[in-house]
C-alpha positions in Angstrom: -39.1 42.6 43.5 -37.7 42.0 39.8 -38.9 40.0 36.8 -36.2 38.9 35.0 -36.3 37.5 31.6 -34.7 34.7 30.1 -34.5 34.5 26.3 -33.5 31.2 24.9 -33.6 29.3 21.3 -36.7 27.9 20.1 -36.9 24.6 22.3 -37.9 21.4 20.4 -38.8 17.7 21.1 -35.9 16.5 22.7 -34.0 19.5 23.7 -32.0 19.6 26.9 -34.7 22.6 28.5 -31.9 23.2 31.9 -29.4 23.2 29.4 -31.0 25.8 27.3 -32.1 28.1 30.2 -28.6 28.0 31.1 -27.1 29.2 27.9 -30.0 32.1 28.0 -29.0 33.3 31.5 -25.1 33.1 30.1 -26.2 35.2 27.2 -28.1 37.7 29.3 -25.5 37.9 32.2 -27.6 35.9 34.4 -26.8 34.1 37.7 -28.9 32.9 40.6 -28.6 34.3 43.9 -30.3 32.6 47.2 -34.2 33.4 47.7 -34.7 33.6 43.7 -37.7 31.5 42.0 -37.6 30.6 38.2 -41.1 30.1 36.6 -41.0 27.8 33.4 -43.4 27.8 30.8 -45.6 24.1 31.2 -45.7 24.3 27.4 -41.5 24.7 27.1 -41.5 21.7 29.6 -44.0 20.0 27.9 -42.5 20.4 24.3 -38.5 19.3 25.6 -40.6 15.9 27.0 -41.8 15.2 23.7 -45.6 15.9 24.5 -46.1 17.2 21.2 -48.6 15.6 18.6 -49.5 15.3 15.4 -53.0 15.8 14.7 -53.0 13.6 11.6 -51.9 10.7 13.7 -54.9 11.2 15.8 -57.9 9.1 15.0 -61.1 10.1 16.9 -63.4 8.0 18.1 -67.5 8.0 17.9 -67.7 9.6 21.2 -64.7 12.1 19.8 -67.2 12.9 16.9 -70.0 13.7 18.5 -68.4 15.7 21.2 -66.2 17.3 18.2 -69.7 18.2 16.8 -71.8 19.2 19.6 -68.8 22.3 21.0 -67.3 22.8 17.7 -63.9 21.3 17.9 -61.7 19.2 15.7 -62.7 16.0 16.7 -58.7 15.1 16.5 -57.8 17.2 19.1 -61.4 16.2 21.0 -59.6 12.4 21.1 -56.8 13.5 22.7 -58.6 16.2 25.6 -60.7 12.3 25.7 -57.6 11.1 26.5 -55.8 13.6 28.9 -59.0 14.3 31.1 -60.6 12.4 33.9 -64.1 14.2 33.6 -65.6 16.8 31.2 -67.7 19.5 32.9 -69.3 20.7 29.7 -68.3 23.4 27.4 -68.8 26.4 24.7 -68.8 26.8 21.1 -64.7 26.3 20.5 -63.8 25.4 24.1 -64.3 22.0 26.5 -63.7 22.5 30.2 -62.3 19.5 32.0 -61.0 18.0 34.8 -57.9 16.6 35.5 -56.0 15.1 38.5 -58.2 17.9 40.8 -57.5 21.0 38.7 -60.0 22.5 36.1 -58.8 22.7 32.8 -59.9 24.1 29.5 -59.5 21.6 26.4 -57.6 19.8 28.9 -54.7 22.1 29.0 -54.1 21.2 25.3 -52.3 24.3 23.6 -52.5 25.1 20.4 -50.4 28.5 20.6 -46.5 28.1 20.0 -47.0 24.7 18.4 -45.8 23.3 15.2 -48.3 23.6 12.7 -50.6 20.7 12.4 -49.3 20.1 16.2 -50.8 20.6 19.6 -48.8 20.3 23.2 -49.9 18.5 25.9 -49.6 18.8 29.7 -46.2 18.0 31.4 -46.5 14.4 32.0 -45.6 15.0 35.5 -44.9 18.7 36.3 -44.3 18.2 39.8 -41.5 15.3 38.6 -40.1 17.6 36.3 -40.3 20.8 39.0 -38.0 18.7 41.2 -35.4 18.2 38.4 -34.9 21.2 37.3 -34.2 22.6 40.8 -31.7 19.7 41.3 -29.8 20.6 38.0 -30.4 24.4 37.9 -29.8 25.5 41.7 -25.9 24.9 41.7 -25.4 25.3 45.0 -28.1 28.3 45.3 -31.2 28.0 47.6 -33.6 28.6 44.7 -37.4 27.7 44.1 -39.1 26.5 40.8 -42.0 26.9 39.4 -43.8 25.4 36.4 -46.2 28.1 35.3 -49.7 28.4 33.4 -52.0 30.8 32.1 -56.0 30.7 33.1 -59.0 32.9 32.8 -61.3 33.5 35.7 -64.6 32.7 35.5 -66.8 36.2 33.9 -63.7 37.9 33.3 -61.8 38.4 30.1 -58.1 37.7 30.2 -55.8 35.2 31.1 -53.5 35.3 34.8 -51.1 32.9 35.9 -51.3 29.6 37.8 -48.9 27.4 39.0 -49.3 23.5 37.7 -46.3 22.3 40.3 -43.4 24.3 42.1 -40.2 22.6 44.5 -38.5 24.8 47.0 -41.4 26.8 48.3 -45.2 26.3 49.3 -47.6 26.8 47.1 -50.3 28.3 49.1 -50.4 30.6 52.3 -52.1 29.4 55.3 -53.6 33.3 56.4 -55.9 31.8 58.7 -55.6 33.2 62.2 -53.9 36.3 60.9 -55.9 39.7 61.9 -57.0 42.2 59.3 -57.0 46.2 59.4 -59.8 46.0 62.4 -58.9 43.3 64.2 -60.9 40.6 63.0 -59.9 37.3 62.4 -58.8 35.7 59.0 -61.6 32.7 58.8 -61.0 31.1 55.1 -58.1 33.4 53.8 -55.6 31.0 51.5 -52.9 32.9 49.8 -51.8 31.7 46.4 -48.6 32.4 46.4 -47.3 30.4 43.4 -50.3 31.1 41.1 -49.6 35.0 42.0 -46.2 34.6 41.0 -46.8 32.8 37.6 -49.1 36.6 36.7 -46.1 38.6 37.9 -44.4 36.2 35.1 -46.4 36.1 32.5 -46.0 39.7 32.4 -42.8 39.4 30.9 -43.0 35.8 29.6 -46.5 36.8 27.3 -48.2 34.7 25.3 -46.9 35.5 22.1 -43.9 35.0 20.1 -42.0 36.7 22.8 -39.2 34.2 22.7 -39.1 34.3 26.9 -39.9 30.8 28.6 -38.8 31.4 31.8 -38.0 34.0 34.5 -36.4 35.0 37.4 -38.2 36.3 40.1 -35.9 38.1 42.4 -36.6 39.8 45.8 -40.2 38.1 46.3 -40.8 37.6 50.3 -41.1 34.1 50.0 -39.3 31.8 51.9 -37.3 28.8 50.1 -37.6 25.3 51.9 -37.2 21.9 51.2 -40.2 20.7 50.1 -41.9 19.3 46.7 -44.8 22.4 46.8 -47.5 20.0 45.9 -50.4 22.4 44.4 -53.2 21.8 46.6 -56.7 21.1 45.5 -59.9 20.6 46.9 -62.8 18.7 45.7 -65.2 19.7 43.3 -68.5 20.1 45.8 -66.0 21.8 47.7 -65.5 24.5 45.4 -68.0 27.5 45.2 -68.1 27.5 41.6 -68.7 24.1 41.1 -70.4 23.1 44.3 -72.7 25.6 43.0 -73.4 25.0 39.8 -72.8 21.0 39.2 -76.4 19.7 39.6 -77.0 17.7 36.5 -75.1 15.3 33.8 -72.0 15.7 32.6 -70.6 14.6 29.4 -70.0 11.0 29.3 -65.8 10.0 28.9 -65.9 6.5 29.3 -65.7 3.7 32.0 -69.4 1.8 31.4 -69.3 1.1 28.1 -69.3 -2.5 28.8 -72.7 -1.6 30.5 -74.1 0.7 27.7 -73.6 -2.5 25.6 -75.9 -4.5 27.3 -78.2 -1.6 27.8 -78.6 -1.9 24.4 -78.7 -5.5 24.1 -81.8 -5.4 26.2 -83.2 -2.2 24.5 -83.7 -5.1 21.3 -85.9 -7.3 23.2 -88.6 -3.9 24.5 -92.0 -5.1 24.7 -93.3 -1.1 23.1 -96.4 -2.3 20.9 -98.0 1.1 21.9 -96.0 3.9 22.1 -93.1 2.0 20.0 -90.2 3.8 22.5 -88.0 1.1 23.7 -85.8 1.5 26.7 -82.7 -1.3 27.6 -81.3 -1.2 30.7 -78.5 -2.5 32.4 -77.5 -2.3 36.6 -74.2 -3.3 37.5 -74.3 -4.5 41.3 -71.3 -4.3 43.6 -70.4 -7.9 43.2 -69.8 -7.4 39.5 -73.0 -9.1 38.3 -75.4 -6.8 35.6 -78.9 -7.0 35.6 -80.8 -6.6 32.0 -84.1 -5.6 31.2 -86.1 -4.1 29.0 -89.6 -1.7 29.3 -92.7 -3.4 29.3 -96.1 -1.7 28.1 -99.8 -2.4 28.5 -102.6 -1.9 27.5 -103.9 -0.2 30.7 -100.8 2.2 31.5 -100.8 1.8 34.8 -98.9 -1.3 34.3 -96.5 -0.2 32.0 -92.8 -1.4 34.0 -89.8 0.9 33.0 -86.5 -1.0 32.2 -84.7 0.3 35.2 -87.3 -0.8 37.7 -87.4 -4.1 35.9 -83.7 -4.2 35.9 -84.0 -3.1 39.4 -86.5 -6.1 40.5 -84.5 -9.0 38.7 -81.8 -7.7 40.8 -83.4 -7.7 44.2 -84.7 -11.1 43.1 -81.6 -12.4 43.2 -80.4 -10.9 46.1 -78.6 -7.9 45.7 -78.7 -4.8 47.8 -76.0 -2.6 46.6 -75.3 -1.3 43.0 -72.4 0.7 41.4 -73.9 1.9 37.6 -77.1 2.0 35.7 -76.7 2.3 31.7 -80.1 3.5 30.3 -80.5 3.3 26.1 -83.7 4.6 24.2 -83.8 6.0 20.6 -83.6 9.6 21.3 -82.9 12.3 19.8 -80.6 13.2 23.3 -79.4 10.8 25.9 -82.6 9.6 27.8 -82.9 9.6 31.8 -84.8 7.6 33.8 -88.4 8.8 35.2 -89.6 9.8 37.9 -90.5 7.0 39.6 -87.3 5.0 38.2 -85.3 7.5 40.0 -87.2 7.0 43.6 -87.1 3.6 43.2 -82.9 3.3 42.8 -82.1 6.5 45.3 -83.4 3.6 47.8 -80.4 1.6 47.5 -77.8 5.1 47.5 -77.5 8.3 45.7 -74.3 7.7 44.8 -75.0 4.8 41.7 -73.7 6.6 38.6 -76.6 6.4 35.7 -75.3 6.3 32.6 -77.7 7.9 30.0 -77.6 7.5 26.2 -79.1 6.9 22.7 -78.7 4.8 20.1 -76.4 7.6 18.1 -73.7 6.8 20.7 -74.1 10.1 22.6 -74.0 9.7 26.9 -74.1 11.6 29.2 -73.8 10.1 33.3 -74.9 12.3 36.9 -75.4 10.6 40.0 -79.0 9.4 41.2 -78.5 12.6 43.9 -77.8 14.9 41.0 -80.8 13.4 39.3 -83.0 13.4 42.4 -81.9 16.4 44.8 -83.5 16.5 48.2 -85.4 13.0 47.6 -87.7 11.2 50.0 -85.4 8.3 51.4 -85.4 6.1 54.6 -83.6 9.6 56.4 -87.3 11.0 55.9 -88.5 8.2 57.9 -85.9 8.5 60.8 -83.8 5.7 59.4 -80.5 6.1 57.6 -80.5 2.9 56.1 -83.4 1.9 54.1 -81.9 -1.3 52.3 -80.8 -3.5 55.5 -83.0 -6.3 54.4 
C-alpha cells in the first residue's frame, strides 16, 4: 500500500479545493488509477466553504462566560463550540468535550491550528455533502473513494490518530462479525474501522503542522470501491463503553429550557424562607405545554417544610396532569442546586426520563435526567407494576 502526498497552495475562503488538488497532483505527476482513496483534510474543506471566523465578531453570551471561566477558554470561541454542539459532556482546563450529530468532539471540532490569526475553523457544514462532491468532480472516469479526514486522541493515551468525519465510494466500517479468529472462535462484536484507519495511515504524511499536504492518495489499500455515500456510523451514547460507563450525573447546561429557568426564577421571588432564608423557584413543564410554578414553603416545625418541586409537582396533579417533559430548579447557590431527596422520588413516579434543569441565580445550569439523578430508584416496577401513574 502507498501514501501519496499532495502539496497544494495555501487554500483560502472561497478557493476552488478540487481545483486546487488538481493542480497539486499536475505538479507532482499525479493521476488516479481504479481502487485509489483520497483523504482530505476537514479543516482544508472547511476553510474553501468559508467556515472560518473571526473571533472579534464573536460576542459570548452569559452562559459563554461562565463556561469560558469555569474550563479556561476564551469565552469567544466558547460561543461558537455553544453554537456548533448539541450537548457538552464536561471538560478540562483548556479543552470542552462535546457532542455533535452522534460523534464526540473536543471544543466541538473547532481548530485553532492552521488558521488565520485571530481566526478559528469550524466543522464542514456537511462533510458527507461535500465527500460526495468531490468524488463526482475528482474521479474523472476512475472508480475512486473519498475521504474527509480528522485527527483525535484516544481516551488515556497521548497523541492524536485519524478518524474519518464522512467518506463516498467505500464503507466506512467492517462488519467482522461471523468471521473466525486464529483458534476457531467466533468474531462476537468485532467492527473494523476501516476509514478511521485510513485517515492514521494519512496523517502520517498529511501531519499536523505546516506541512503544506491536505490530501492524499492512498493506493493499493484492500478495500473495495462501491457506490455508496459511506455514512460514518454511530451508536448512542449509553451504548458506548466509555460513556455508558461513565455518564451518571449532569452535564453542562447548552440551552433549550431557558424559557423554564425564567419562571423558575420568577417563582424563586415569591419563596416563603423566613427560617433558613434559602429560596428555591421551580417550574415543571408538562407534555401538553402547560408549566407549573411554585415556590418552597418553610415552617416552623420542619416536617412541614414543602420543597418547590413537590409543590410544583402537586399544582400539577391538581390540575390533572400525568406526564411531564422538564423541571427548571433555581436557588442562590454558590453551584447549580438539585432537587432533594424526596423531590427526586416524588417526580421518578411520573418517568425517569423528565430532564431537571438545575441552576443559580449567577446564570450557571447544569441538566441530567431524574434516572441519572436517582439510579436504581424504588418505582411502581418494585411493586410488580410498570406503570405507576395510570390514574
Amino acid at each position: 500500500m502507498e501514501v501519496l502526498g499532495i502539496n497544494t497552495d495555501i487554500v483560502r475562503v472561497g478557493d476552488d479545493l478540487v481545483e486546487a488538488l488538481k493542480k497539486g497532483m499536475a505538479k507532482a505527476g499525479l493521476a488516479f488509477q481504479d481502487g485509489d482513496i483520497l483523504v482530505v483534510s476537514e479543516s482544508t474543506v472547511a476553510t474553501a466553504e468559508g467556515r472560518v471566523v473571526a473571533l472579534d465578531d464573536v460576542t459570548p453570551s452569559d452562559l459563554a462566560l461562565a463556561l469560558a471561566a469555569k474550563f479556561c477558554k476564551d469565552p469567544r470561541e466558547m460561543e461558537l463550540i455553544l453554537c456548533e454542539s448539541d450537548e457538552i459532556i464536561g471538560g478540562i482546563p483548556g479543552v470542552v468535550l462535546t457532542m455533535n450529530k452522534g460523534f464526540l468532539y473536543p471544543n466541538a471540532g473547532i481548530d485553532n491550528s492552521n488558521a488565520p490569526p485571530g481566526h478559528v475553523v469550524l466543522f464542514p457544514a456537511d462533510a458527507q455533502k461535500s465527500a460526495s462532491e468531490i468524488r463526482r468532480r475528482m474521479a474523472e472516469g476512475k472508480e475512486i473513494g473519498i475521504i474527509i479526514g480528522d485527527s483525535r486522541t484516544h481516551p488515556l493515551r497521548l497523541g492524536c490518530v485519524g478518524v474519518a468525519l464522512a467518506c463516498a465510494g467505500l464503507e466506512p466500517v467492517e462488519d467482522a462479525r461471523g468471521q473466525k479468529d486464529l483458534f476457531g472462535r467466533e468474531l462476537k462484536i468485532t467492527r473494523k474501522a476501516v476509514a478511521d484507519n485510513l485517515v492514521s495511515a494519512a496523517q502520517i504524511i498529511m501531519g499536523e503542522g505546516d506541512e503544506g499536504i491536505p490530501a492524499v492518495i492512498i493506493r493499493g489499500a484492500p478495500i473495495p470501491i462501491r457506490e455508496v455515500r459511506g455514512e460514518i456510523p454511530t451508536i448512542a451514547p449509553q451504548e458506548c463503553m466509555y460513556i455508558g460507563a461513565l455518564s451518571s450525573g449532569p452535564c453542562h447546561y447548552t440551552g433549550g429550557y431557558d424559557e423554564l429557568i425564567d419562571q423558575a426564577k420568577k417563582a424563586f421571588a415569591n419563596a416563603y424562607a423566613p427560617y433558613s432564608g434559602f429560596k428555591v423557584g421551580a417550574a415543571l413543564l408538562a407534555k401538553s405545554g402547560k408549566i407549573y410554578m411554585a415556590s418552597n414553603m418553610e415552617n416552623a416545625s420542619s416536617g412541614a417544610d414543602i420543597c418547590a418541586e413537590r409543590a410544583a409537582l402537586a399544582r400539577a396533579l391538581a390540575e390533572g396532569e400525568r406526564e411531564f417533559l422538564a423541571i427548571a430548579v433555581v436557588g442562590d447557590a454558590p453551584e447549580p442546586i438539585s432537587p432533594c431527596g424526596i423531590c427526586r422520588q416524588s417526580l421518578i413516579e411520573f418517568g425517569g426520563d423528565i430532564q431537571v434543569i438545575m441552576a443559580n441565580l449567577r446564570g450557571e445550569a447544569a441538566m441530567a435526567s431524574l434516572a441519572d439523578l436517582l439510579p436504581r430508584a424504588f418505582t411502581g416496577r418494585c411493586l410488580g407494576r410498570p406503570e405507576g401513574r395510570s390514574n
